[in-house]
N, C-alpha and C positions, 0 to 999 in steps of 0.2 A: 205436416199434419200429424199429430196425434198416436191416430187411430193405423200410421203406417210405422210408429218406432214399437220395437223390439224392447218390451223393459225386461232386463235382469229379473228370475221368480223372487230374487232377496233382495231386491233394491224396496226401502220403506216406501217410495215415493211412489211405485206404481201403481194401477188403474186397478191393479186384483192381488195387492201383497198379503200376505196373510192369510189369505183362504180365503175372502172378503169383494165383495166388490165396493168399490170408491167414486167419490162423485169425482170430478174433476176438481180443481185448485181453482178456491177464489183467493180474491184479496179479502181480507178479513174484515174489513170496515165497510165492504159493496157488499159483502155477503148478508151480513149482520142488516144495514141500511135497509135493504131491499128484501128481506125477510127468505132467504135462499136456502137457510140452515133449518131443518129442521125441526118439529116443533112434534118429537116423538122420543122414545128412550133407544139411547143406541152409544155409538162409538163416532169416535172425533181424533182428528191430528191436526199437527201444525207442522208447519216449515218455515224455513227463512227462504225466499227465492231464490234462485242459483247456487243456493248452498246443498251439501250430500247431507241426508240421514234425516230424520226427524227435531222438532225443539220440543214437543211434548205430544202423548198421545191420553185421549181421555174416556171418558165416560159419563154418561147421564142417563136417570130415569124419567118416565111421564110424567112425574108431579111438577107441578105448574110450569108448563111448557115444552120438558122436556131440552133436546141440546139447544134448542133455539136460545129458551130462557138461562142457559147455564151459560153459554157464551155470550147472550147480551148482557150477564154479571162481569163476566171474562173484561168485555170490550169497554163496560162504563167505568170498572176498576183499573182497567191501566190510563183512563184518559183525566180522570178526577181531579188523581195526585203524582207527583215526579214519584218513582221507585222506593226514593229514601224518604220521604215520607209515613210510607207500612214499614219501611225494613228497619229503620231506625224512630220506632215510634218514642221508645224508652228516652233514649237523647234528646228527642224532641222535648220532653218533660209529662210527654199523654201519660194519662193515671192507666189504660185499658191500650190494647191493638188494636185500633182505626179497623173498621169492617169494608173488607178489601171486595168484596164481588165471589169473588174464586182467589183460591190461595195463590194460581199462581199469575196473578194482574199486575205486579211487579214485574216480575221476572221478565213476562214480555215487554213493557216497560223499558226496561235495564236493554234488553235487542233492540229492540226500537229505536231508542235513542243513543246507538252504536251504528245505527243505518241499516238494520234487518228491514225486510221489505215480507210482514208475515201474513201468511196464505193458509190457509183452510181448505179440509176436506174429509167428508161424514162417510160411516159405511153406508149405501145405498140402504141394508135389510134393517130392519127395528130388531132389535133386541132388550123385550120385556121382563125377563127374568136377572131380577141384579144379581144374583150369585153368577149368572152366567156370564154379563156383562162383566164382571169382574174379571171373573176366567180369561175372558177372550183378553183383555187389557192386559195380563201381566202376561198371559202367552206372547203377545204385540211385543211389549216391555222386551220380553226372552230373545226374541228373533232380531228386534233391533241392537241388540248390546252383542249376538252371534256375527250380524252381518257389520255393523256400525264400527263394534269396538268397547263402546259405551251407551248408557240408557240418554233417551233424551234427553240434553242439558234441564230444559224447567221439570222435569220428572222428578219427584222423591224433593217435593221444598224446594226448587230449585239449585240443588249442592252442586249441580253441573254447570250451573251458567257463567261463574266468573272463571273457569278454566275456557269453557267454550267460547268467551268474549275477548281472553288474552291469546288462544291460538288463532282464532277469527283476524284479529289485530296483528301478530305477524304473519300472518298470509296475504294480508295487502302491503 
């Protein structure tokens, strides 16, 4: 049960890391479905299941939906098109970059189809003020790369996922 393990105060994953209380972990695709995320401004993470640390932690305002609507950008951009589709638009021969949902709907993408099994989970409180939103996000950013090592692999463009996808890969 849960609500009898002991998390680490610096493990990303826990129920109150950050200062913050957290919903529990969905699967990202039941959450999204079932409408479980959100539809206010606040803060957001991901994971890959059974894996340590974070894949990306985010942010969203009220305007038009709030994180509900930002992650059902998230969720329709990584299922539309394969990864190399936005990532390599130019090669492709597209005159513009394909309108991806959220920048980083590839990236999870690119996990995905490495066998990430990726999960979701919102700060319970709203947070309406985006300078503050912001704050809190790169303070998150700070503490994961303290405790982690590094910032979430899709964090900043994704520059962290194809290290995270080649250590991922020798660890099996």
């Amino acid at each position: 049960m849960t609500a009898d393990f002991v998390w680490p105060a610096n493990d990303p994953q826990a129920p109150d890391w950050g200062g913050l209380s957290w919903s529990p972990w969905h699967d990202f695709d039941l959450a999204r479905d079932n409408r479980l995320i959100p539809a206010s401004p606040g803060l957001y993470r991901f994971r890959a299941s059974g894996e340590s640390g974070l894949l990306y932690i985010g942010e969203s305002g009220a305007a038009a939906g709030g994180r509900w609507a930002r992650l059902d950008d998230l969720a329709r951009g990584r299922k539309r098109h394969p990864a190399g589709y936005y990532l390599n638009w130019r090669a492709a021969g597209l005159a513009k970059r394909p309108h991806r949902g959220h920048y980083a709907a590839p990236y999870f993408r690119l996990c995905e189809d490495a066998g990430c099994h990726i999960e979701v989970s919102w700060a319970l409180e709203e947070h309406p003020d985006q300078a503050d939103r912001r704050r809190i996000e790169e303070r998150l950013i700070r503490l994961h790369r303290q405790t982690i090592g590094s910032d979430p692999p899709i964090q900043h463009g994704g520059e962290g996922v194809e290290a995270y996808l080649r250590d991922r890969r020798a660890q099996r």
